[in-house]
C-alpha positions as CSV (number, residue, x, y, z in Angstrom):
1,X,-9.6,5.8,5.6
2,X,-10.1,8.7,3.8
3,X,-10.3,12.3,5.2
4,X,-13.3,14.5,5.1
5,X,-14.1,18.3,5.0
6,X,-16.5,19.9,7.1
7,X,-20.0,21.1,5.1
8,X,-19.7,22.5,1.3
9,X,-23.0,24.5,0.4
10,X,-25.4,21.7,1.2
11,X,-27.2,22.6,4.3
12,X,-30.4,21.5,3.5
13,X,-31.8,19.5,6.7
14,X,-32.7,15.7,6.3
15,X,-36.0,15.1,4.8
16,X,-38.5,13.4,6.9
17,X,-41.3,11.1,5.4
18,X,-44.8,11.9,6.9
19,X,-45.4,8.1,7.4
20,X,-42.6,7.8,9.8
21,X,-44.5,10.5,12.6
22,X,-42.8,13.6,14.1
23,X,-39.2,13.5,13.7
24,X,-38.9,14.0,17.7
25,X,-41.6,13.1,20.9
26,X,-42.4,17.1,21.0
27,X,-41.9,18.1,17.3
28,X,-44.3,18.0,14.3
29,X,-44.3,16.2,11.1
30,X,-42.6,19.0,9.3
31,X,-39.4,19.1,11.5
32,X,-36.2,17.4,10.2
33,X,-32.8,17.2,11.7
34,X,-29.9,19.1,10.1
35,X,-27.3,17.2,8.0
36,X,-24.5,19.0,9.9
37,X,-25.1,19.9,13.2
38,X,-26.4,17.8,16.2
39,X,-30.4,18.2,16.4
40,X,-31.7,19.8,19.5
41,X,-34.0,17.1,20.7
42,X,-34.1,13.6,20.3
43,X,-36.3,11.8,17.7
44,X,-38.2,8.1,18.3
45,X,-35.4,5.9,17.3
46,X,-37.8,4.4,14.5
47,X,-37.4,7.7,12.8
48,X,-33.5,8.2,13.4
49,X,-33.1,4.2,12.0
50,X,-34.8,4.8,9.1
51,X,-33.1,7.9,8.4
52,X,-30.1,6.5,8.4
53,X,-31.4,3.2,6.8
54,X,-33.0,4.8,3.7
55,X,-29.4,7.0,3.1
56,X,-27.2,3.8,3.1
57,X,-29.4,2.8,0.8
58,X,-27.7,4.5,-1.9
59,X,-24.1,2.9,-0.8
60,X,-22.6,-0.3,-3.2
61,X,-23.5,-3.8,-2.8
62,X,-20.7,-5.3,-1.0
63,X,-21.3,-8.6,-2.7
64,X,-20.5,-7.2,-5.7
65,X,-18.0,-5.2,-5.0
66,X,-14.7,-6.6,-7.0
67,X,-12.7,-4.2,-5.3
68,X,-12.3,-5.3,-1.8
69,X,-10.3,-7.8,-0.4
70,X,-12.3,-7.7,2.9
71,X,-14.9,-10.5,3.8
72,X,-18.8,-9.4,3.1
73,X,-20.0,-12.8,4.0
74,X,-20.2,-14.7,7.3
75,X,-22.4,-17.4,8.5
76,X,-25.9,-15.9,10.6
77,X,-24.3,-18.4,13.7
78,X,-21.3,-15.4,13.0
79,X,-23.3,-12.5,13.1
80,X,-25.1,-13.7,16.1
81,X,-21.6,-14.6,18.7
82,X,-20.4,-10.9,16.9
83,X,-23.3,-9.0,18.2
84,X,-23.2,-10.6,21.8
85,X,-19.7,-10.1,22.1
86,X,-20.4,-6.2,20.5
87,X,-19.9,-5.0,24.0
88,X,-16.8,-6.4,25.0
89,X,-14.0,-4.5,25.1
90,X,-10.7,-6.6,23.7
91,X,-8.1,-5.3,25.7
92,X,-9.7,-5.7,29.2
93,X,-8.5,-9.2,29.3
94,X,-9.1,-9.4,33.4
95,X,-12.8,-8.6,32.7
96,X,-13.5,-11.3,29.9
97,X,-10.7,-13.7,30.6
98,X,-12.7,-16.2,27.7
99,X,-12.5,-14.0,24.9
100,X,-8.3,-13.4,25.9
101,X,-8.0,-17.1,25.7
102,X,-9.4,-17.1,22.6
103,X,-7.6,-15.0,21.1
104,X,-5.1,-16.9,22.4
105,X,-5.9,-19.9,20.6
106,X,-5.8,-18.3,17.8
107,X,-2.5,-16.8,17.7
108,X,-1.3,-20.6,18.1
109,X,-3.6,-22.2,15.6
110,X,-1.8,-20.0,13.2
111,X,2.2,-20.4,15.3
112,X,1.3,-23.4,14.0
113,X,-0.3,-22.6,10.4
114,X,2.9,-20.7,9.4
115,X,4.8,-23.4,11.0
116,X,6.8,-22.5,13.4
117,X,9.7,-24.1,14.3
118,X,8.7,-24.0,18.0
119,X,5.2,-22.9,18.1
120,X,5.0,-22.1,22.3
121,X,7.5,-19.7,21.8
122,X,5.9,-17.6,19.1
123,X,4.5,-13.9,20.5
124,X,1.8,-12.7,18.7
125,X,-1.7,-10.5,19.0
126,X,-4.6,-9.7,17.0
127,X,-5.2,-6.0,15.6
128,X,-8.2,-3.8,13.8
129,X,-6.4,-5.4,10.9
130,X,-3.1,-6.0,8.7
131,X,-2.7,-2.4,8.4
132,X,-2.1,-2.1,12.3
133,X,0.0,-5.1,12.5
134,X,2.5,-3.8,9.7
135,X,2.5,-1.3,12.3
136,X,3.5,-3.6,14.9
137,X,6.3,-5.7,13.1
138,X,7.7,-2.6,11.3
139,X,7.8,-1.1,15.1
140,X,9.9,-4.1,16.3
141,X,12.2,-4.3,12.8
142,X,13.0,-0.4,14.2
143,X,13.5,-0.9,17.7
144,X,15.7,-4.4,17.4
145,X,18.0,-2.6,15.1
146,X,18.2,0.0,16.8
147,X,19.4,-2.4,19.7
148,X,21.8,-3.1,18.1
149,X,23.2,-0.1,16.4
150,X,23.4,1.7,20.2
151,X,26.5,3.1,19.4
152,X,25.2,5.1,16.5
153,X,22.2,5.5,16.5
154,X,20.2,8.1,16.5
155,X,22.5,10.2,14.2
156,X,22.2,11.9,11.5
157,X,24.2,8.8,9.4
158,X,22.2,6.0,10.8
159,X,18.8,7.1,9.6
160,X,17.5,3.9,9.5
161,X,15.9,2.2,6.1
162,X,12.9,-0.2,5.0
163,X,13.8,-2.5,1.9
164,X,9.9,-3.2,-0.1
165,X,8.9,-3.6,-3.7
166,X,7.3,-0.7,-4.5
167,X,4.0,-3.1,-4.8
168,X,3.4,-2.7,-1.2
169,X,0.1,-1.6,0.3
170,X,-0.1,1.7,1.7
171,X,0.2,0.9,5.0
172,X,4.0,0.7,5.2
173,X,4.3,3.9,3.0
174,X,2.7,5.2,6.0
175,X,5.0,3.5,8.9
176,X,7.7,4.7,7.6
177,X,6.5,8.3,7.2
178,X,5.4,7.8,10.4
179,X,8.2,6.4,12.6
180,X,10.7,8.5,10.5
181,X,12.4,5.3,8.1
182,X,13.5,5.8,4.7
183,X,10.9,3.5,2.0
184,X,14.0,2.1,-0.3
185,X,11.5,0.8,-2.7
186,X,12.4,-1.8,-5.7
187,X,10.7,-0.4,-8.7
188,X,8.8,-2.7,-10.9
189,X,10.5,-3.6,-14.1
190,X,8.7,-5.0,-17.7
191,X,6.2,-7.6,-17.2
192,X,7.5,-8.1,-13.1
193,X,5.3,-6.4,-11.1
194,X,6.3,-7.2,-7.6
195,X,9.9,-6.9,-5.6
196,X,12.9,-8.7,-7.2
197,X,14.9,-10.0,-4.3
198,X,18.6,-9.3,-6.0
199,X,17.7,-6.2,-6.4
200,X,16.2,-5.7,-3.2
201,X,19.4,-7.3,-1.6
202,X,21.5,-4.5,-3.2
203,X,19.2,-1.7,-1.6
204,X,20.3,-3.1,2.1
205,X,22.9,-1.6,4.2
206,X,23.8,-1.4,7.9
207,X,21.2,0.9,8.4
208,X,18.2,-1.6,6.9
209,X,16.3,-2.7,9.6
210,X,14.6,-5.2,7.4
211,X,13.2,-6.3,4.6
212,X,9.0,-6.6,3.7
213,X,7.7,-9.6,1.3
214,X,4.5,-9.8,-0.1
215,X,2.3,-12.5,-0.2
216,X,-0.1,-11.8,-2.4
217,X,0.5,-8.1,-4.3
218,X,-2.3,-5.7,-4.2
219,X,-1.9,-4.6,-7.6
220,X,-1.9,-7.9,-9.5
221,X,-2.7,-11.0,-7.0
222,X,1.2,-12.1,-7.3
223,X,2.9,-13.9,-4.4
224,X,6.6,-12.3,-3.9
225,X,8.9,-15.4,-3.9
226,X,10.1,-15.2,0.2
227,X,12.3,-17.6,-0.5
228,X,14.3,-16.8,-3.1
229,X,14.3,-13.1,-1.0
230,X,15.9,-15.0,2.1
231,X,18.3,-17.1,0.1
232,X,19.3,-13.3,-1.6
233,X,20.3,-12.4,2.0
234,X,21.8,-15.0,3.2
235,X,24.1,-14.2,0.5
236,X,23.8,-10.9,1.4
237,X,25.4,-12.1,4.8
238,X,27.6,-13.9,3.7
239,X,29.4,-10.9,1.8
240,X,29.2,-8.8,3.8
241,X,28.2,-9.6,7.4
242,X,25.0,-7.9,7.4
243,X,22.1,-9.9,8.8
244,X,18.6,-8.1,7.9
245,X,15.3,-10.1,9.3
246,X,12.3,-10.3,6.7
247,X,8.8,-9.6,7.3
248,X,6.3,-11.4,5.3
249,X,3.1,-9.0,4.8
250,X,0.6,-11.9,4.7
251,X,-2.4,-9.7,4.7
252,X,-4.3,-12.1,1.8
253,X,-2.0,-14.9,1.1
254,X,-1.7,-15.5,4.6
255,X,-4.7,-17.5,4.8
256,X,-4.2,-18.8,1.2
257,X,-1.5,-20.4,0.5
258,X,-1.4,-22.9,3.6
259,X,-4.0,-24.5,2.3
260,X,-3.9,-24.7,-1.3
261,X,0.1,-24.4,-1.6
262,X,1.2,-26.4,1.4
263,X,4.9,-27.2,-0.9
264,X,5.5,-23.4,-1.7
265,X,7.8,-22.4,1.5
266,X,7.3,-18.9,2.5
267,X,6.9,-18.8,6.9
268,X,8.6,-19.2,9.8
269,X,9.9,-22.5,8.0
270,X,12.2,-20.0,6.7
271,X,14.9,-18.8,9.5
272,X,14.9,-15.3,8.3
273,X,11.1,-14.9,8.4
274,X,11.3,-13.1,12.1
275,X,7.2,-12.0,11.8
276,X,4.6,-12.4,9.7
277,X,0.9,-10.8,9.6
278,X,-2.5,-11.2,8.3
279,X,-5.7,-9.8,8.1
280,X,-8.8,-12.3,9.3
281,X,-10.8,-10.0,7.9
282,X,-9.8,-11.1,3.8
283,X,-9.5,-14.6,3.5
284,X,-9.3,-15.0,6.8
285,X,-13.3,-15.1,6.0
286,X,-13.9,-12.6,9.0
287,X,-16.2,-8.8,8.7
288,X,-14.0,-6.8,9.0
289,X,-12.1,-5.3,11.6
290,X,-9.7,-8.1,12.8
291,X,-5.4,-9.0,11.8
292,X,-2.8,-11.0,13.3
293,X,0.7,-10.2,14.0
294,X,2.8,-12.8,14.8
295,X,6.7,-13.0,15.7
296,X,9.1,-16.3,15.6
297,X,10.1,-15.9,19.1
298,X,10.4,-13.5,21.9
299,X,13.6,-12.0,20.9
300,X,12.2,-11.0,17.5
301,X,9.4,-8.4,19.8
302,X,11.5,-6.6,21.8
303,X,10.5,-6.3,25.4
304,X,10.3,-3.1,25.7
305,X,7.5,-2.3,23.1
306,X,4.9,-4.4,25.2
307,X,3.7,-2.6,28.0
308,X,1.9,-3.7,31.1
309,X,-1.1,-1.5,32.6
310,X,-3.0,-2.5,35.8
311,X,-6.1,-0.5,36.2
312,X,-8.2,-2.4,34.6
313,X,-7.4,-4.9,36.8
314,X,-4.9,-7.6,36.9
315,X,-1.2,-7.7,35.2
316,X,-1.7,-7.0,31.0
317,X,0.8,-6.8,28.7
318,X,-0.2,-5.1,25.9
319,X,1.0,-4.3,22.3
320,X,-1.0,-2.3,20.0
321,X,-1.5,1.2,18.5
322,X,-5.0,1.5,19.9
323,X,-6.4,0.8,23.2
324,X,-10.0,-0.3,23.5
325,X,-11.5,-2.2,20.5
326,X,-14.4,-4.8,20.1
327,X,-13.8,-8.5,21.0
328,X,-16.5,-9.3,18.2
329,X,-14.1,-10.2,15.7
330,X,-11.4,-12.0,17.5
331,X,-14.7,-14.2,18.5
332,X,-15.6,-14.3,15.0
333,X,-12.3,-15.6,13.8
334,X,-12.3,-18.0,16.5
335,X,-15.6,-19.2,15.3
336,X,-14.6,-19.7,12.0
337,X,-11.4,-21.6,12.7
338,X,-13.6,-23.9,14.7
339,X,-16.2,-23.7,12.1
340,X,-14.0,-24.8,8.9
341,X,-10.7,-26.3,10.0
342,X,-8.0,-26.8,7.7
343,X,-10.7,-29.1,5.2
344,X,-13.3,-26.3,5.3
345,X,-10.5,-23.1,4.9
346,X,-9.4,-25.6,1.9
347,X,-12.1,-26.2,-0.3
348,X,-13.4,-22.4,0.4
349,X,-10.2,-20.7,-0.9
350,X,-9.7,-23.6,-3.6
351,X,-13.6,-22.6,-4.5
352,X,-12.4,-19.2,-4.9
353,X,-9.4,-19.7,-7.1
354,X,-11.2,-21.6,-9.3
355,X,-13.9,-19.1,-9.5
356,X,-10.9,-16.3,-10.6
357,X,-9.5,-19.4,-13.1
358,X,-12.9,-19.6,-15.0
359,X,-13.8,-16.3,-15.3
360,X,-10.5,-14.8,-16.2
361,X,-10.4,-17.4,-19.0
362,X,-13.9,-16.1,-19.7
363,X,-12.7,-12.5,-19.8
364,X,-9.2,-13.5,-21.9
365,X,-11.3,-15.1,-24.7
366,X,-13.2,-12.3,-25.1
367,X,-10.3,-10.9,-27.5
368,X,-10.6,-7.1,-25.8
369,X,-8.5,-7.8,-22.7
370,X,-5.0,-9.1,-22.1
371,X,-4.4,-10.6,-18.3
372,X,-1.7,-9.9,-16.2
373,X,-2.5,-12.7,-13.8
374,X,-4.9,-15.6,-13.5
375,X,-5.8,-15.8,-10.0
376,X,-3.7,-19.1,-9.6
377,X,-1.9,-17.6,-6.4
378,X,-4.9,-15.1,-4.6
379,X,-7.9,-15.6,-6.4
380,X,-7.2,-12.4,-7.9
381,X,-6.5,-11.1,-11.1
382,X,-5.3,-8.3,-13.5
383,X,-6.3,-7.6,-17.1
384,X,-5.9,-3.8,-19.5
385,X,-7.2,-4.0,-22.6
386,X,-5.2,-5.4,-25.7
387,X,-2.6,-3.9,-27.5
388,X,-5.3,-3.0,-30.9
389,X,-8.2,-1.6,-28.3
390,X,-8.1,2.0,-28.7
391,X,-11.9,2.9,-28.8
392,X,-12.2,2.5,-25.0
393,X,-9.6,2.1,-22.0
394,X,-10.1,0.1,-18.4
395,X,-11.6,3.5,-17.2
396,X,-14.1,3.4,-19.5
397,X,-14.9,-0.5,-18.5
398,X,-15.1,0.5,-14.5
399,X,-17.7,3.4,-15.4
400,X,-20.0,1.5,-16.9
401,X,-19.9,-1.7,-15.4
402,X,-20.7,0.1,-12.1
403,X,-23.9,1.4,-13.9
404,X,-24.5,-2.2,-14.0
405,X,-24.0,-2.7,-9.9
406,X,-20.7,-4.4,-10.3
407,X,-17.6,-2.3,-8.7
408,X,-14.2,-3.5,-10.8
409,X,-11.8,-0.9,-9.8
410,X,-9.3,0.6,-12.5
411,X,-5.8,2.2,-11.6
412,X,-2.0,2.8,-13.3
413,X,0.5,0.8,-11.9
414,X,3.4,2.6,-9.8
415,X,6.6,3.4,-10.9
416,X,8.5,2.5,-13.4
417,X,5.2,1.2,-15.4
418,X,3.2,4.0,-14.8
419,X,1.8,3.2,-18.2
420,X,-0.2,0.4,-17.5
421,X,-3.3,0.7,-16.4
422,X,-5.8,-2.5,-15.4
423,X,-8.9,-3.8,-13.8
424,X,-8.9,-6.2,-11.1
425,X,-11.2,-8.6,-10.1
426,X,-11.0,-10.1,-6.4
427,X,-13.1,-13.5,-5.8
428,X,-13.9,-13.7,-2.3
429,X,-15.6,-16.1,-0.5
430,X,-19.9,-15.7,-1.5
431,X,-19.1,-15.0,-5.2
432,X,-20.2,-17.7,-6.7
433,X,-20.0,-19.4,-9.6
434,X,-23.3,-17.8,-11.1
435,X,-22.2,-14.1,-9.7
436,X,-19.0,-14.7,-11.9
437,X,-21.4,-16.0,-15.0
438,X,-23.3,-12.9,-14.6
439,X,-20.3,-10.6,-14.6
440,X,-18.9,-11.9,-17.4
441,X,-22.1,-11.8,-19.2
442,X,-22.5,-8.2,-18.5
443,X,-19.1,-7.3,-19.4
444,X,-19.6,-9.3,-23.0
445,X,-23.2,-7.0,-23.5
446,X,-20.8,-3.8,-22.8
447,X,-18.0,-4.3,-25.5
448,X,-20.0,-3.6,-28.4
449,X,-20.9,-0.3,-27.3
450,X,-17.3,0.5,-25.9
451,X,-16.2,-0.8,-29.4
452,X,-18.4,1.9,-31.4
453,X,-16.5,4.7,-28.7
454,X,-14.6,7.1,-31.0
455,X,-11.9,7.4,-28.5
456,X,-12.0,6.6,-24.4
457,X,-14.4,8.7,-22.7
458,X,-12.9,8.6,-18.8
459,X,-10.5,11.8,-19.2
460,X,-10.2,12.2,-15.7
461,X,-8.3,9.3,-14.6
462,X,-8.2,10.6,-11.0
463,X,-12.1,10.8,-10.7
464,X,-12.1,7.7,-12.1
465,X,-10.3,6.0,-9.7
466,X,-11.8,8.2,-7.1
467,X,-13.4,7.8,-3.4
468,X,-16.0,5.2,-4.8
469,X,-13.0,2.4,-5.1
């Protein structure tokens, strides 16, 4: 998330509407609370809700909101086991042995989801998300090479090495700035957006502790083609020796393509996949905070990483970054599993992807835009504007269609096509067909006055793609 400074000049106290009654049990009507320090006394918590209430009025709509992958739909049934499970805490599994078995069941629900050769034998946990369990299985990549480079390691020649198309989400820009591992990132290349696994094979060395495939890119909605990446090194392998264990980074297409590409082969079908994560919280079709890190077998989550605490009562292993955390969503996911089965997760993410087919052919026959993708793999897709559009750019389409309530984020791709710059459009589960039909409706009222621009307005491309997105 991002990080915030203390106050700037604004230190006005919050305004308090008359109606509401003194702001606190011994104050008067014309007392409000300051913004940035703790009040002295307490206030009747009518007065503190709609405070608070009336600000977050002025947030986005999540509904509309075309940026996120993250679920901003669930079922009221949902919202009700969430907020009686609000007060457990997840890791005291002595305490609420029910909501441990849970997540128990799921972790094998989706052992056997990805397939798993031999699903009892699969080790896995749930997390605040897929950013946490990147964590995790970049964690175990580290320490089971390191196993096995003993004799050299640490020294100043084994610095260990992370091979990832340079499509990757943040998070694993972060675990390897973190846990100290070169990022040997394939660049993209012309009209491939997403790794290339030749060319990720050449990147690998004895000092690669493993190599990260996408299942859905960020940046365009692409699935990485796993397969192809593991037959690339088992050649590898067979060259030169060197056996490096892939890590598919299921955070969206985890939950996809099971059920709507149940031929393409891209889990633990694959003997090189040793882990795979996802986040329940995208198409998982949970609110957020929930992921799921799973690994093949025991020997692919070395023993030594999972550790086994006692005073909260009973024997509990443990593997995770944090400590204490909410059961609500590991309930929620449970729920929805339950809820849907493999029929129900079907036609929901096939309901999607058509949604993203209709209206990017919507948005394509406009004339303005050129896609990148179609939302045939995620229900996601890419577009920049066509090669003769130069009164307006996608900056200048994300401006105004916010003024409109819809957020469609615009950004340049990474290196090497630092040129291009796109919208993308995510179709989540709740935008309908008639949300799309309105979108592109309000996009078609828009070009007429973009076309009469003189030039693009958004200068600031960095303000453009600011905090709101």
């Amino acid at each position: 998330m991002p990080l915030h400074e203390g106050p700037q000049q604004d230190e006005r106290p919050v305004y308090v509407n008359p109606f509401l009654g003194p702001a606190n049990p011994v104050g008067d009507m014309t007392e409000a609370p300051p913004k940035h320090r703790m009040p002295a006394a307490p206030m009747a918590p009518s007065t503190a809700y709609q405070l608070v209430h009336d600000e977050l009025m002025l947030d986005g709509n999540a509904r509309l909101n075309l940026a996120t992958f993250v679920t901003t739909w669930m079922e009221p049934e949902a919202g009700t086991l969430m907020a009686e499970c609000r007060d457990k805490n997840m890791i005291d599994k002595d305490e609420y042995p029910r909501t441990a078995e849970l997540e128990r069941r799921c972790v094998a629900m989706l052992a056997d989801l990805w397939n798993a050769p031999d699903p009892s034998a699969v080790v896995g946990c749930s997390t605040t998300g897929s950013s946490e369990a990147c964590m995790l299985a970049g964690m175990a990549l580290k320490r089971r090479w390191a196993r096995g480079n003993a004799d050299r390691y640490p020294s100043p020649e084994a610095r260990p090495n992370l091979v990832m198309g340079v499509n990757v989400q943040v998070c694993w820009e972060k675990f390897c700035a973190f846990w100290e591992v070169e990022a040997r990132q394939v660049p993209m290349e012309g009209d491939r957006f997403h790794l290339d696994p030749g060319a990720a094979a050449e990147l690998c060395d004895e000092n690669t502790i493993g190599v990260v495939g996408v299942l859905g890119s960020t940046f365009d909605g692409s699935y990485e083609p796993v397969a192809e990446l593991c037959a690339a090194l088992d050649g590898l392998q067979e060259r030169t020796g060197l056996d490096i264990p892939v890590h598919v980074d299921g955070a969206s297409g985890g939950m996809i393509a099971p059920f709507l590409d149940e031929d393409l082969v891209w889990d633990f079908r694959l003997p090189r996949v040793a882990s795979i994560n996802t986040s329940g919280h995208k198409y998982g079709l949970v609110y957020p905070g929930v992921g799921w890190a799973l690994w093949r077998d025991a020997d692919a989550l070395p023993e030594e990483l999972v550790f086994r605490v006692n005073y909260l009562g009973g024997d509990m292993p443990t593997f995770a970054l944090n400590f204490s955390r909410p059961g609500a969503q590991v309930v929620a996911q449970y729920y929805t599993f339950l809820r849907l089965g493999r029929d129900g997760y079907r036609a929901v993410q096939q309901a999607a992807r058509d949604v993203a087919g209709r209206i990017a052919r919507r948005i394509a026959a406009l004339g303005d835009f050129r896609l990148l993708t179609r939302g045939d793999q995620l229900p996601v897709f890419a577009f920049t504007t066509a090669p003769g559009v130069t009164s307006y750019d996608v900056f200048d389409v994300s401006r105004r269609m916010r003024e409109r309530g819809w957020l469609v984020p615009a950004y340049t791709f990474p290196a090497n096509r630092e040129d291009l710059s796109v919208l993308r459009v995510v179709c989540r589960n709740g935008f309908s067909e008639d949300l799309a039909d309105l979108f592109a409706e309000d996009l078609s009222r828009l070009l007429p006055e973009l076309r009469r621009q003189q030039s693009p307005l958004t200068h600031d491309r960095k303000a453009a793609t600011g905090f709101h997105h």
